[in-house]
C-alpha positions as CSV (number, residue, x, y, z in Angstrom):
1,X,30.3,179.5,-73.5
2,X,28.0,179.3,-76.3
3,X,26.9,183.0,-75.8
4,X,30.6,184.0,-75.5
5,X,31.4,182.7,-78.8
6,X,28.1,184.2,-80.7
7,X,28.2,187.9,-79.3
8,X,32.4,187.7,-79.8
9,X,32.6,186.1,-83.5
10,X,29.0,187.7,-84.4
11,X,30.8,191.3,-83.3
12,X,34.3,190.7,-84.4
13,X,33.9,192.5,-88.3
14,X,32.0,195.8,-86.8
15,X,34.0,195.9,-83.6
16,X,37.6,195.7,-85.0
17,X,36.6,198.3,-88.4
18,X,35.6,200.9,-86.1
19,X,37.7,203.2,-84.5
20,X,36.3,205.7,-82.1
21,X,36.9,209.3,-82.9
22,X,36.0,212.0,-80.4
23,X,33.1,214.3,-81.0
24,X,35.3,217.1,-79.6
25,X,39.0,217.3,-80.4
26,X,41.8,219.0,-78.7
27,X,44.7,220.4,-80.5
28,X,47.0,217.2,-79.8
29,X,43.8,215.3,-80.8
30,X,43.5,217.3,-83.7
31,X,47.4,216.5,-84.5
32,X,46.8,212.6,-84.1
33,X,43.5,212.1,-86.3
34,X,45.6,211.1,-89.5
35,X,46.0,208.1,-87.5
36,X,42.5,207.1,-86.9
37,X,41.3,204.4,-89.0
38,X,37.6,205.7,-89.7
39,X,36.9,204.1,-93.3
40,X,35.5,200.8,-93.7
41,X,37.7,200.4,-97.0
42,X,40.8,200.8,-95.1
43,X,39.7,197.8,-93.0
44,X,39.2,195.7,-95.9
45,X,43.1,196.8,-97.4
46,X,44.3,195.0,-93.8
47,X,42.0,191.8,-94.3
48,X,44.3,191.0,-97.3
49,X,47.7,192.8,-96.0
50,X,50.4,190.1,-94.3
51,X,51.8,192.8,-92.1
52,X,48.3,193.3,-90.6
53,X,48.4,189.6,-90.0
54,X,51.4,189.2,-88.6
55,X,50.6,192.4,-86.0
56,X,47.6,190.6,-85.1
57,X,49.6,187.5,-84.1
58,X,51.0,189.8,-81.0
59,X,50.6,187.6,-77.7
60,X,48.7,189.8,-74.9
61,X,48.6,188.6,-71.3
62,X,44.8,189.0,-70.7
63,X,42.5,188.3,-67.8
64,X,39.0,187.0,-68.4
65,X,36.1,189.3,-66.4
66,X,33.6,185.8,-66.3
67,X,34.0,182.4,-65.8
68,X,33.9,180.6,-68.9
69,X,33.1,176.5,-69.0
70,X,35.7,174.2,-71.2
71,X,38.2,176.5,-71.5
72,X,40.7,175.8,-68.8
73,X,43.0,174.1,-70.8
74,X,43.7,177.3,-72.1
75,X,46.2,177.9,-69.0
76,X,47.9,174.7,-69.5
77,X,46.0,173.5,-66.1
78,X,43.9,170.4,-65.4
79,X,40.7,172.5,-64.4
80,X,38.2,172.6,-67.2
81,X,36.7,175.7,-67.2
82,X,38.5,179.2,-67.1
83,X,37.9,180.7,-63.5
84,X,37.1,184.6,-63.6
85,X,40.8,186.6,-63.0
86,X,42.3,183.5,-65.2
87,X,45.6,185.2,-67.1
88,X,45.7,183.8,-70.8
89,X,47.9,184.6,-73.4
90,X,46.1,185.0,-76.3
91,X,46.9,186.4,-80.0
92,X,46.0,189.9,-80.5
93,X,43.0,189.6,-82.7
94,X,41.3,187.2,-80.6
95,X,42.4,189.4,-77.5
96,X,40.4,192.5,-79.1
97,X,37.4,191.2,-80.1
98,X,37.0,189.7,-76.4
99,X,38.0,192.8,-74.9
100,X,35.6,194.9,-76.8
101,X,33.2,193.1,-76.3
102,X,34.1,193.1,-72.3
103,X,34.9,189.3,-71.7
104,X,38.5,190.4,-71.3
105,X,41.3,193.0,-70.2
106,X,44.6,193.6,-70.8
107,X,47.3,196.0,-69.6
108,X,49.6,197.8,-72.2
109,X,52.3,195.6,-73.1
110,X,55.9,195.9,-72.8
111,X,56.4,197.7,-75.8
112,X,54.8,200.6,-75.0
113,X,55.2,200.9,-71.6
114,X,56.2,204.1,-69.6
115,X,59.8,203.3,-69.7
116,X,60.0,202.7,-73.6
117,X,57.8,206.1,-73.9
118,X,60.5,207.8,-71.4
119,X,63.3,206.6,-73.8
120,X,61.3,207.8,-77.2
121,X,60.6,211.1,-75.5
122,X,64.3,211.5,-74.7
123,X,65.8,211.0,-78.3
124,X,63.4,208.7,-80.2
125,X,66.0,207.3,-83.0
126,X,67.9,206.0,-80.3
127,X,65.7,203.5,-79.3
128,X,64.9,199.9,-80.9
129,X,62.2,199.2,-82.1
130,X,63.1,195.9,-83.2
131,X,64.0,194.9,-79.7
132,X,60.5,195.7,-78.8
133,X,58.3,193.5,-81.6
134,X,61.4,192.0,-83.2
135,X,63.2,192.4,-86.2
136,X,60.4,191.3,-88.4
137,X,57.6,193.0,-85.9
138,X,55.2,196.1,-86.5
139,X,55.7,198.3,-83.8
140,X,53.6,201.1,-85.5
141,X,50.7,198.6,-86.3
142,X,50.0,197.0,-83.5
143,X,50.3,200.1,-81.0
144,X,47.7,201.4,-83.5
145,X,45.0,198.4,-83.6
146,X,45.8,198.3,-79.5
147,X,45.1,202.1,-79.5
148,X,41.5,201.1,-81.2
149,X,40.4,199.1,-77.9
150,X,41.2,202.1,-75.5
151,X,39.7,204.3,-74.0
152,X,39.3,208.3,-75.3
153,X,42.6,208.9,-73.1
154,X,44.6,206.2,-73.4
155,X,43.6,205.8,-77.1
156,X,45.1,209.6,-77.2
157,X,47.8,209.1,-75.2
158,X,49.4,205.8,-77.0
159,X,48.6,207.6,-80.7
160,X,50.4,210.6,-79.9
161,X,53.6,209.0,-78.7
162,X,53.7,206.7,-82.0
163,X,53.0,209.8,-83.9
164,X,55.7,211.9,-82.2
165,X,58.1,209.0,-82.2
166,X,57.6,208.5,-86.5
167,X,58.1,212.1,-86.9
168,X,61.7,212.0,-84.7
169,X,62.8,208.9,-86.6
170,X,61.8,209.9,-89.8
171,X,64.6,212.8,-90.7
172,X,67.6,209.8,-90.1
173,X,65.5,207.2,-91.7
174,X,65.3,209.5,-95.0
175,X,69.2,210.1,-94.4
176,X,70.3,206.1,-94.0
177,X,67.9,205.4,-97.5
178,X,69.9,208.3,-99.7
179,X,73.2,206.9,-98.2
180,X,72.5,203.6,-99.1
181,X,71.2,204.4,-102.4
182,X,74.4,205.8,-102.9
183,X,77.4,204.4,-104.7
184,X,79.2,204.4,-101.4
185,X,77.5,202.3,-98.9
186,X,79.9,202.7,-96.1
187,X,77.7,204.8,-93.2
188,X,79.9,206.8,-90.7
189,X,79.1,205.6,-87.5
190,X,77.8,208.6,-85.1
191,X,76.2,207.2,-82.1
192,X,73.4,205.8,-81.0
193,X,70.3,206.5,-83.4
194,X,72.2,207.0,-86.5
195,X,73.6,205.1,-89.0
196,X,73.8,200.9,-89.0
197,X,73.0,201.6,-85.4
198,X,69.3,203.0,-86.3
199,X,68.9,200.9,-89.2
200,X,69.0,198.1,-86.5
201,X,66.5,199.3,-84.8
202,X,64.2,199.7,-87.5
203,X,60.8,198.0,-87.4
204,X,58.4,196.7,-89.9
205,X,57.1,199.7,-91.1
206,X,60.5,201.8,-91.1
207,X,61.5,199.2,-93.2
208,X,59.5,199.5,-95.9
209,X,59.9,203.1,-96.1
210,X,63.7,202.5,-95.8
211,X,63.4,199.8,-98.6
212,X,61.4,202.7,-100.5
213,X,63.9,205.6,-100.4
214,X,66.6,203.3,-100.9
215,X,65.1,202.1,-104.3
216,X,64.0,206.0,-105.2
217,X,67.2,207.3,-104.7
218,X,68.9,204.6,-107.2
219,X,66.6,205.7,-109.9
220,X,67.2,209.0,-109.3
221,X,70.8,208.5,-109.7
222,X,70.4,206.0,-112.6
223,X,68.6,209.2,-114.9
224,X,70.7,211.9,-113.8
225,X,73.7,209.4,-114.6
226,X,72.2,209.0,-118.0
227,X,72.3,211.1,-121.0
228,X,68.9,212.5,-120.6
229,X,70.0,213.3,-116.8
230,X,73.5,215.1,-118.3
231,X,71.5,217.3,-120.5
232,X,69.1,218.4,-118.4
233,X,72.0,218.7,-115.4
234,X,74.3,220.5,-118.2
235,X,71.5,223.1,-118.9
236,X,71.1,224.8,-115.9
């Protein structure tokens, strides 16, 4: 155990601030490098950012590739050490440092699982978000910092349907924010993936940016309702 915990915690700075980027990209990999996290600076921004934290507190369902002595009570067992195959659930940035390090694996959690990519690629603002992480989770985030412990493929794969699914969602996000930075708050119901309905299914990220068009729009409306807004409206 003792060699466990100094090549994990000794690792865990470098392994979680890199992000592997392909030599070689293909279009769609071309599309989805925005996404990658390649400067150190940005990993510093998320040792101090709460939403980083609370997307690293994810539980993952993760099998141990060793035996590991005085762990065992880790399953909630009376065996003291952790056999190899044992399924813990452990928070996600204990999970990735483990799992980079090859101690651990893990299969893609529900959230992003074939059926919730089926549902994004058939009308992506349809779909909750919020039932996938919660209503205070980071759907976004974590798929992002899982994306980092991937493979090329997988990495690819995962990046692209996030990427894809913020595009889709984005147009009635921008919609629902200048509605409700109106003076009329009232929303016409249309459906699934529009109005309260998508605001529902917002995550933690769409919130913000709802939160942020929302407040932009009332200023906007505040000067052109002033007399410096009337003028300049009455000139043109």
């Amino acid at each position: 155990m003792p060699a466990l915990r100094e090549v994990a915690f000794s690792r865990a700075k470098d392994a979680t601030a890199e992000v592997f980027v392909p030599s070689s990209l293909d279009n769609e990999q071309e599309e989805l490098a925005p996404l990658r996290i390649a400067a150190p600076e940005m990993a510093d921004e998320d040792y101090y950012s709460l939403q980083s934290i609370l997307a690293d507190n994810h539980k993952l369902t993760c099998s141990f590739t060793l035996a590991v002595e005085g762990l065992g009570y880790l399953e909630g067992g009376t065996d003291a050490d952790l056999q190899e195959n044992a399924k813990v659930e452990l928070p996600f940035w204990l999970a990735q440092t483990l799992s980079i390090n090859e101690f651990t694996t893990f299969p893609l959690p529900q959230p992003y699982s074939p059926r919730v990519r089926a549902a994004l690629n058939a009308s992506a603002p349809s779909v909750k978000l919020s039932n996938q992480v919660g209503s205070n989770g980071w759907w976004y985030r974590w798929g992002s910092k899982i994306a980092d412990v991937l493979d090329d493929r997988p990495q690819a794969d995962l990046l692209k349907i996030m990427f894809r699914a913020f595009v889709a969602r984005l147009p009635p996000l921008q919609d629902l924010s200048a509605h409700h930075a109106s003076s009329d708050h009232s929303v016409p119901e249309s459906g699934a993936g529009t109005g309260e309905n998508f605001r529902e299914g917002m995550e933690g990220d769409e919130r913000e940016l709802f939160r942020i068009g929302q407040d932009s729009g009332q200023m906007i409306k505040a000067w052109y309702d002033s007399t410096w807004g009337q003028r300049a409206f009455a000139r043109r």
